[in-house]
Every structure is written in C-alpha cells, then in structure tokens.
C-alpha positions in Angstrom: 122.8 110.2 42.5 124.5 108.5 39.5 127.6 108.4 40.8 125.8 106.6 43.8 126.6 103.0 45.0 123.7 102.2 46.6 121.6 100.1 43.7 118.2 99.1 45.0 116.7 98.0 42.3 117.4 96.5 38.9 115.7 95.0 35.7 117.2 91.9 34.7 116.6 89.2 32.0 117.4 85.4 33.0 116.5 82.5 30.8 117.1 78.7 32.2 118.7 76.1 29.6 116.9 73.8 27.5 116.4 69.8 28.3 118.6 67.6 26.4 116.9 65.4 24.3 116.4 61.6 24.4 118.4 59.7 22.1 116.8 57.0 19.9 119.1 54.5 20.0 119.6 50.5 19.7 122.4 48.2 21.0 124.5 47.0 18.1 127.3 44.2 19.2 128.3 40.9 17.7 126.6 37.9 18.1 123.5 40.3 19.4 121.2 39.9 16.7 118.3 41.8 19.0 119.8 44.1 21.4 116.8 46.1 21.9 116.7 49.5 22.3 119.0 51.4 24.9 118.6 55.1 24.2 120.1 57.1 27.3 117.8 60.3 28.9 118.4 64.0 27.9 120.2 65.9 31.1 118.5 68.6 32.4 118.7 72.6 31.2 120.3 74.7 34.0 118.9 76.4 36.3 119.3 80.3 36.9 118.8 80.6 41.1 118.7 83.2 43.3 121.2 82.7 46.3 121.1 85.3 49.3 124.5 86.5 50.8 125.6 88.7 53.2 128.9 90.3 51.3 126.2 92.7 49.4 124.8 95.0 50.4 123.2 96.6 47.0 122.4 95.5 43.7 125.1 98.0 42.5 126.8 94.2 41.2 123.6 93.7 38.9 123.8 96.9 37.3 126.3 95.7 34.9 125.4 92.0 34.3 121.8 92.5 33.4 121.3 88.9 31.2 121.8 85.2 32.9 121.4 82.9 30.7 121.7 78.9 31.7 123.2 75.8 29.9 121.4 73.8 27.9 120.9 70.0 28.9 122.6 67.3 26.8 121.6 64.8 24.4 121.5 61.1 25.8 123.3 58.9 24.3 123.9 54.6 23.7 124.0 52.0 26.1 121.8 54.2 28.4 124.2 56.7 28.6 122.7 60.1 30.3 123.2 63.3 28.9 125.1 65.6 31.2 123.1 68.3 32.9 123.5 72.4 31.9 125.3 74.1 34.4 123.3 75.8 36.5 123.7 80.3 37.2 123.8 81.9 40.3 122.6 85.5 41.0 124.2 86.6 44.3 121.8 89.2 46.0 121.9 91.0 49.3 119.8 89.7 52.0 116.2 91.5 51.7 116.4 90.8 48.0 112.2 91.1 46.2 111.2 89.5 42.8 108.9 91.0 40.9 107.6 90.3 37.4 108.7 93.5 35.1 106.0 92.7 33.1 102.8 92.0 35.4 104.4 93.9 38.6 103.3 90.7 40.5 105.7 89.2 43.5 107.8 86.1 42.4 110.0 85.5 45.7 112.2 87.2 48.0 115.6 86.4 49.9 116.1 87.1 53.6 118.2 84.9 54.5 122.4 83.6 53.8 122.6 81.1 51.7 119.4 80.5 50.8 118.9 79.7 47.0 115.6 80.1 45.5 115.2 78.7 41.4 114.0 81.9 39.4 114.0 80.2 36.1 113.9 76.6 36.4 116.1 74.4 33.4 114.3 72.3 31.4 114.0 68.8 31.8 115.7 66.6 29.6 113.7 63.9 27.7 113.2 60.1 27.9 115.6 57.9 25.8 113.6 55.3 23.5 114.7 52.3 25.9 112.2 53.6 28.2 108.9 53.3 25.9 109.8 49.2 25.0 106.6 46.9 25.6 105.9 43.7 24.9 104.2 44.6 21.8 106.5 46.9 20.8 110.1 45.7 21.4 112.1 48.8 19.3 110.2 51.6 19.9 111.5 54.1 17.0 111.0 57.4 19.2 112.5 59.5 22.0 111.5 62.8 24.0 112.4 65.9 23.1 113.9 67.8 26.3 111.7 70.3 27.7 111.2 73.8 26.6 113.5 76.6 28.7 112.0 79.7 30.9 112.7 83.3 30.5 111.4 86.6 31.6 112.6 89.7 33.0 112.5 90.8 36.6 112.6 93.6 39.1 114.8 92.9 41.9 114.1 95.6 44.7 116.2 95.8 47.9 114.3 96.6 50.9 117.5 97.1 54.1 116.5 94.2 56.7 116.9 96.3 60.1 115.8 95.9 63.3 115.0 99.9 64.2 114.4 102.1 61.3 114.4 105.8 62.2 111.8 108.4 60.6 112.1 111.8 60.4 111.9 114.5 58.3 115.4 116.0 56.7 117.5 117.4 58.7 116.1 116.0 62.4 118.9 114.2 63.7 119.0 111.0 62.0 122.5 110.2 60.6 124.2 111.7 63.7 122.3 109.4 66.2 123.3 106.3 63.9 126.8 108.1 64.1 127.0 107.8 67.7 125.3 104.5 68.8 127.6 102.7 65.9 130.8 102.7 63.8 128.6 103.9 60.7 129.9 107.0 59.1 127.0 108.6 57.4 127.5 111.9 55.9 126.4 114.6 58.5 125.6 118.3 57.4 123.3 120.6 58.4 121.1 121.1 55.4 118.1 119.0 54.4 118.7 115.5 52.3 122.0 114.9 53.6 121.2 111.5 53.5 120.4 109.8 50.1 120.8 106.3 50.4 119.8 104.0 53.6 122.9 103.9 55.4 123.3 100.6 58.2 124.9 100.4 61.7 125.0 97.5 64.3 124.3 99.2 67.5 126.5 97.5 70.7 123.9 97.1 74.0 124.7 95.8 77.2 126.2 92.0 78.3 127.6 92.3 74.2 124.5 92.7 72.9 123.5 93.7 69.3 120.4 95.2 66.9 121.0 97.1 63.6 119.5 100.3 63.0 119.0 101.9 59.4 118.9 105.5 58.6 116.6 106.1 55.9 116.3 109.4 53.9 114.1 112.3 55.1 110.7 112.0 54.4 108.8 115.1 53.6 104.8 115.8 53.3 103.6 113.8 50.0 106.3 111.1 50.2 103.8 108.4 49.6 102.7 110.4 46.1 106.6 110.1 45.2 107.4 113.3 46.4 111.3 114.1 47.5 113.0 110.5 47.2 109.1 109.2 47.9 108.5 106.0 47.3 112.0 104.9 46.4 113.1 104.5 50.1 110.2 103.9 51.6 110.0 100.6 50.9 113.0 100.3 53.3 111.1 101.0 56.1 108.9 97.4 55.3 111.5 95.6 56.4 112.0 97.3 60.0 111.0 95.7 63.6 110.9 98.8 65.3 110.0 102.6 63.8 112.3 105.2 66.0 110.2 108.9 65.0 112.3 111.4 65.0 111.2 115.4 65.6 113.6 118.2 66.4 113.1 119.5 70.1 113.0 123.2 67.8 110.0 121.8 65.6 107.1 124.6 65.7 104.7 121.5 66.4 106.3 118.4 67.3 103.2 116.4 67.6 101.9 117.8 64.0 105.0 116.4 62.5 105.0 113.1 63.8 100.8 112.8 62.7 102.3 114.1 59.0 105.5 111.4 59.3 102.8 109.0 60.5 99.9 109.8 57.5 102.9 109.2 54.9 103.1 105.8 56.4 99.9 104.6 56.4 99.0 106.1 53.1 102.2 104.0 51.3 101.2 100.9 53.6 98.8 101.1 56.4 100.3 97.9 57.6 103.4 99.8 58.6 101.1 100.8 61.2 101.4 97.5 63.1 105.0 98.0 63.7 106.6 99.3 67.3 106.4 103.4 67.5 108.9 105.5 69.8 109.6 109.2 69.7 112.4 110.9 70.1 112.6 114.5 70.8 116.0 114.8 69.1 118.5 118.2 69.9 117.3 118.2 73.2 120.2 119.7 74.5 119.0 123.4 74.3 115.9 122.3 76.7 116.1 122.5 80.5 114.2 120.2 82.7 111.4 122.6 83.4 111.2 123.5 79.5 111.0 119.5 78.9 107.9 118.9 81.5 106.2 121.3 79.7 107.0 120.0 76.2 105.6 116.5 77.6 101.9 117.9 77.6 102.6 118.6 73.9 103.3 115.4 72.6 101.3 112.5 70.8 99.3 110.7 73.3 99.9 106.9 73.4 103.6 106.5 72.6 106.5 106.1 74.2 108.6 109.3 74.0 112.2 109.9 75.2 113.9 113.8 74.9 117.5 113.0 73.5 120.8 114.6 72.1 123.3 112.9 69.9 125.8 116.0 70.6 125.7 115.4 74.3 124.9 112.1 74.3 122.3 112.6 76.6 119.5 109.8 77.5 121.5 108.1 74.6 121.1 104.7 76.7 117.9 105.2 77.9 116.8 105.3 73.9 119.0 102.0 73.7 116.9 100.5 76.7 113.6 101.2 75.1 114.8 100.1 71.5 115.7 96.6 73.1 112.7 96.4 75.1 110.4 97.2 71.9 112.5 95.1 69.4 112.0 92.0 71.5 108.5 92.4 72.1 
C-alpha cells in the first residue's frame, strides 16, 4: 500500500494572510497649510481556497505539500493610496473532496463540483486608513486600524469517488472483471481475495451514446464497519454512489446470507446507505443452466431486483446495463 497512488485522505495545515494595516497619514503640499488627513486602507490577507477539478483523481498531489500559507495584506499608504491585497492560494482537489476539522472531527465543506472554489481560511481584512475617522470635531484624527488577525488550522481532506453505481461484494466475487468489461478501466484481475486495493473508476458506454460511471470498491468482509480488512477506509466511497450493484458468486454456499452480511455492514457504518437503489447480481453465472437458475431464484433475497450474469461470457451483460439505467435515473 505505500507504494500506492491512490491518496484519499490527507492532514494539512493552511493559514490565510494578515490584513494590511491603515496608514496614519496627513497630506503635506505647499501652500496647503491644512491638508487633513488622507491615510489610505490596509489590503486584504490572502485567502487559502479550495477549488474542485477534474484532472485529480486522489490527494496523492497533497501528500507532499502539506502547509499553505497565504500573503499578507499591505500597508496603506498617502493620498489614500490602498494597500495591495495578499495573493490569495489555491488547493486543487478532486471532485468529491470532504473537510474536516483534524482537531474537532467536525465537517467544514466539501467539493463536488469543477471549478467550484470554496474559502478554507479566509485573509484578513485590512484596516481603515485615518482619513476615514475625520469629524467635524476632530479634523486630524491621529489613529488608523490595525488589519485584521489571519486564520489557521489543520484539516482532514477525505476523498469519497463520486459514482453513479458502486458495486459491493465480498473479495473475490466478480467485481473488477465486470468494470473490466462494461469500460476501458483496467483494474487488476486475479483470482485471490483483495485484488483490488484502491477504488478503481470506469465510464460505462449505454445505448443512443449514453454514459454512467461505475466504481469498484475493495472487498468487503464480515466486520468492515468495526475497521476490519480495509474497513472503514473505503467505505466511505460507497456514500457517494446513486445506485448499490451487490455482487454474490453464483458458487456462494448461501447467496442470500451474503448479501444480508454485505447489507448489515452497510447499515451498521451508515444506515442511510440504506436509502440508496439495490440490485443483485448473481455473478459467474456461466456454470449454471436455465433449470439450475429457476431454482436458485427461490433462494434469493426477497424484494430486490436480481439479474444472474457472467463477465467471461458476457452473458445478460446488457440486461445489467438496462436495469443500472433504469435504477440510476429513478
């Protein structure tokens, strides 16, 4: 896993610049005997923002570059004269991006979309120059603002893979070799259990050009939700899918008992995953004849959708597709 380059999450430290000062200043020219006061505003600190972008597609780019740290805001100066802003910081994060406080755990923001830029540490703001305090009583005021303080912290940034179907399985059912043949994805394919280590993506072609992404997560196995296997580290991942694709191998001693087990993980990590579209897929079903498959059909968990598939064969392969659409856009 070290030599991985899937990053999913990250501890950073940004800190946003400090306001420029006000400057205390009064207009001095000849044959101006009372110029009155004309000290320019502070510019504001820089701002360290969050800006979403579709040419990542894991922190890996953070790993490295762990501290932002913003300009500060300039003095103002005479004859009004504005202090020039800090220069702001951009942190470029995949689509799917969450903020967290490192130190309370608490949710900041996210990014879901391209280009969108969200301010993680806002810059200070820079400080009123004495012109702005004259009165009529007090015609050379003698004081300025300070610019305002700057903002710092640390923060988790967590990747959860924005997909529309997310398949769920345990190791070793059939995953990566579906997403192998439905897209161009090349996920490494073996026949031993935790193939898969890191989500891996695909865009999936469908009829009239047509397109949804599907994202093979790694295995889950009983007491995933306790951090058991790669536990809790990828199944966050599955937050972020549309449609939940179950995945049992026609060979399974109990296919129904598996997908109640696959099912308990989810609702014990977030019972809200619940609410998401379910369809099962009896996966390798190549080794099964028609009359073995009507019989299977009596076996299987009541009350959702199921469809008998192989990914060798490519058999019912667009029939899965056809559901998929169907439940993605309801």
């Amino acid at each position: 896993m070290a030599s991985s380059n899937f990053v999913d999450y990250v501890k950073i430290f940004a800190r946003s610049g400090m306001g420029g000062a006000g400057a205390m200043h009064f207009r001095r020219e000849k044959f101006v005997e009372f110029g009155g006061p004309d000290g320019g505003d502070g510019g504001r600190g820089g701002h360290v923002i969050l800006r979403g972008s579709t040419h990542y597609w894991t922190l890996l780019h953070l790993r490295y570059n762990r501290h932002w740290l913003a300009e500060n805001g300039e003095r103002g100066g005479g004859a009004k004269m504005h202090g020039a802003n800090g220069k702001d910081v951009f942190i470029d994060v995949p689509l799917g991006t969450v903020v967290k406080d490192a130190e309370t755990g608490e949710f900041v923001t996210e990014v879901t979309e391209s280009g969108q830029e969200v301010i993680l540490c806002p810059g200070g703001r820079g400080g009123l120059g004495n012109w702005h305090f004259r009165t009529a009583t007090n015609q050379a005021p003698r004081y300025s603002q300070p610019g305002e303080d700057l903002k710092e912290g640390f923060f988790i940034l967590e990747l959860k893979v924005l997909a529309d179907v997310g398949l769920v399985g345990f190791p070793n059912a059939g995953k990566s070799t579906l997403l192998s043949v439905v897209s161009a994805a090349k996920p490494k394919i073996a026949d031993y259990a935790f193939t898969t280590l890191e989500p891996n993506l695909g865009i999936v072609s469908y009829r009239d050009d047509r397109t949804f992404v599907m994202a093979d997560i790694p295995g889950i196995i009983e007491g995933a939700a306790e951090g058991k296997g790669l536990g809790l580290r990828f199944l966050r991942h599955i937050e972020r899918n549309s449609v939940l694709l179950f995945m049992v191998a026609a060979d399974s001693k109990d296919i129904a008992a598996e997908y109640e087990i696959l099912l308990d993980e989810l609702r014990r990590y977030n019972p809200e995953l619940l609410d998401k579209g379910r369809l099962l897929a009896v996966t390798k079903s190549d080794m099964l004849d028609e009359e073995l498959m009507g019989e299977m059909v009596q076996t299987l968990p009541k009350g959702v959708p199921h469809i008998f598939i192989s990914s060798i064969t490519g058999y019912n392969i667009m029939a899965l597709k056809d559901m998929l659409w169907k439940a993605i856009n309801e």
